[in-house]
C-alpha positions in Angstrom: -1.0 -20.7 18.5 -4.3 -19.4 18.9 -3.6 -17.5 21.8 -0.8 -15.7 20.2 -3.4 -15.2 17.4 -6.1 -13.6 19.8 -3.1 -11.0 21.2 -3.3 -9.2 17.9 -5.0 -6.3 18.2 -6.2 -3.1 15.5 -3.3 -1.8 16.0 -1.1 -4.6 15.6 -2.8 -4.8 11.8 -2.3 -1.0 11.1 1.5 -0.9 12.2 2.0 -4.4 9.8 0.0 -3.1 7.5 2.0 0.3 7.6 5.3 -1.2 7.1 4.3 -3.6 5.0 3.5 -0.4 2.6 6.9 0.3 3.3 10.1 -0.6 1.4 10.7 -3.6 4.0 9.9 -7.2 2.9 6.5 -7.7 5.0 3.1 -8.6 4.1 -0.1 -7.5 5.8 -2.7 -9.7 4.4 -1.6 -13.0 6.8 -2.5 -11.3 9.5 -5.7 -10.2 8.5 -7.2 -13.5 7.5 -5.5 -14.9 10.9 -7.7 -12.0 12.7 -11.2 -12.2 10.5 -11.1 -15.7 10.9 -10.5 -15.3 15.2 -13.9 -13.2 15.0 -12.7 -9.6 14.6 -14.7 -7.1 13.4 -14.6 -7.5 9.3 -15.2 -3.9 8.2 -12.5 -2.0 11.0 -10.5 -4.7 10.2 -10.6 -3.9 6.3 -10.3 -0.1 7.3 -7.2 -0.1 9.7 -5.4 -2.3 7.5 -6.4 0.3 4.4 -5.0 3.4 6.3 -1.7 2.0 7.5 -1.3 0.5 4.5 -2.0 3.4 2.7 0.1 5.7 4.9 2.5 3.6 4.4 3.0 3.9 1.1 2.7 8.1 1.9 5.7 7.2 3.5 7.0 6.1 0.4 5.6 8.6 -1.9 7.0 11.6 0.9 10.5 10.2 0.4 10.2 10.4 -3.6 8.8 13.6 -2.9 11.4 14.9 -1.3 14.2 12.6 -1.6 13.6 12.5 -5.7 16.5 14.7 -6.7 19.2 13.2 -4.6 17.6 9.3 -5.9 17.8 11.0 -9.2 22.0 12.3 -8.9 22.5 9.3 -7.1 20.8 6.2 -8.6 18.9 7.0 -11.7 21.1 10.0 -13.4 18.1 11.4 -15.7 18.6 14.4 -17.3 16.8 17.3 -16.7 14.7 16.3 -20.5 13.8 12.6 -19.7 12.4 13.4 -16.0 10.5 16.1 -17.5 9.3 13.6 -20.3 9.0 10.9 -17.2 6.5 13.4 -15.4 4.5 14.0 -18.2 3.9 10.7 -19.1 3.0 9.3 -15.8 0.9 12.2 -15.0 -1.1 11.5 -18.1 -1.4 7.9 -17.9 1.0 6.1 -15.7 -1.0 7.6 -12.0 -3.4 5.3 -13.0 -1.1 2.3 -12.4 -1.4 3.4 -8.4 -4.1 1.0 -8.0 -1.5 -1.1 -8.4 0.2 0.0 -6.0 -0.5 -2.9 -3.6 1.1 -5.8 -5.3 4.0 -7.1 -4.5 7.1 -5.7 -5.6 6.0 -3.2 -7.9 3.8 -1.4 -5.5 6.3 0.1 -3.0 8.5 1.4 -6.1 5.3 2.9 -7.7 4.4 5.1 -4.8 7.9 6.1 -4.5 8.2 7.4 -8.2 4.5 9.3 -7.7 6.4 11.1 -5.3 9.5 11.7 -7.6 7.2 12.6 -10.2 5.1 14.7 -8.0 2.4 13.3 -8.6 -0.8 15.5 -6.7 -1.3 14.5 -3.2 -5.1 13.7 -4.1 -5.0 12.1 -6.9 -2.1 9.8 -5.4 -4.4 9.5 -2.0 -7.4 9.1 -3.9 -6.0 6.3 -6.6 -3.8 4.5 -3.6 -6.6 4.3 -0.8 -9.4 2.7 -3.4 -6.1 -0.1 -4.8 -5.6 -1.3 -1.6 -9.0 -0.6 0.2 -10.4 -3.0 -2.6 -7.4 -5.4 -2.2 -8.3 -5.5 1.5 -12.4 -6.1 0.9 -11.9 -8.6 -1.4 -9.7 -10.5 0.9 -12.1 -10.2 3.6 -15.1 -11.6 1.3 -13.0 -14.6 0.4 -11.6 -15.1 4.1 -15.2 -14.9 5.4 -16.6 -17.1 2.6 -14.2 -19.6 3.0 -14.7 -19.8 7.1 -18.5 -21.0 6.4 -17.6 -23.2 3.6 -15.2 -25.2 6.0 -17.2 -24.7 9.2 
């Protein structure tokens, strides 16, 4: 096992960490700890798991971008009114919830209606990169922590 666990690499972590920022059922954070705790570097660690995490969810947010009318005749039927009212609202207030956007089941979806909504691409980088950059530090803390407290 630990050999398999020394094969991972940075790049292993960003392209987990990128489709785990997808729609597909993955989670990046396993394999972080499993890395921090095998002696990898704590801070890249933190910061490739951040941007393909957080490009992942660009993915998301691209395909609400452009996909949003098609999800909208196809899935969601809003008229014309209600997205309009939608758009306001989560302009206003709802962007916020993108720090969110790196929990678990609500995240992906989140990112995905930003897009819809067309949300700015900087206020959606902005509020997406410092949710799950924060996310990622704190785990790091308590992974490290934890690894002196049992060692």
């Amino acid at each position: 096992m630990t050999e398999l666990l020394q094969s991972y690499d940075l790049f292993t972590l960003f392209a987990v960490s990128f489709l785990a920022a997808t729609l597909l059922p993955l989670g990046s954070e396993w394999l972080l700890v499993a890395m921090l705790v095998n002696g990898s570097d704590p801070l890249a660690s933190v910061a490739v798991a951040t941007c393909g995490n957080s490009l992942g969810a660009g993915t998301n947010y691209l395909i609400g971008y452009r996909g949003g009318d098609w999800l909208n005749r196809k899935l969601l039927h809003l008229n014309p009114q209600r997205l309009e009212q939608a758009r306001r609202w989560f302009k206003r207030y709802g962007s916020w919830t993108l720090l969110l956007s790196w929990l678990p089941v609500i995240g992906d979806p989140l990112c995905l209606v930003s897009g819809m909504l067309k949300t700015s691409l900087l206020r959606f980088t902005l509020l997406v990169v410092c949710g799950k950059g924060l996310r990622y530090y704190s785990l790091m803390l308590v992974t490290l922590e934890g690894t002196r407290f049992f060692t």
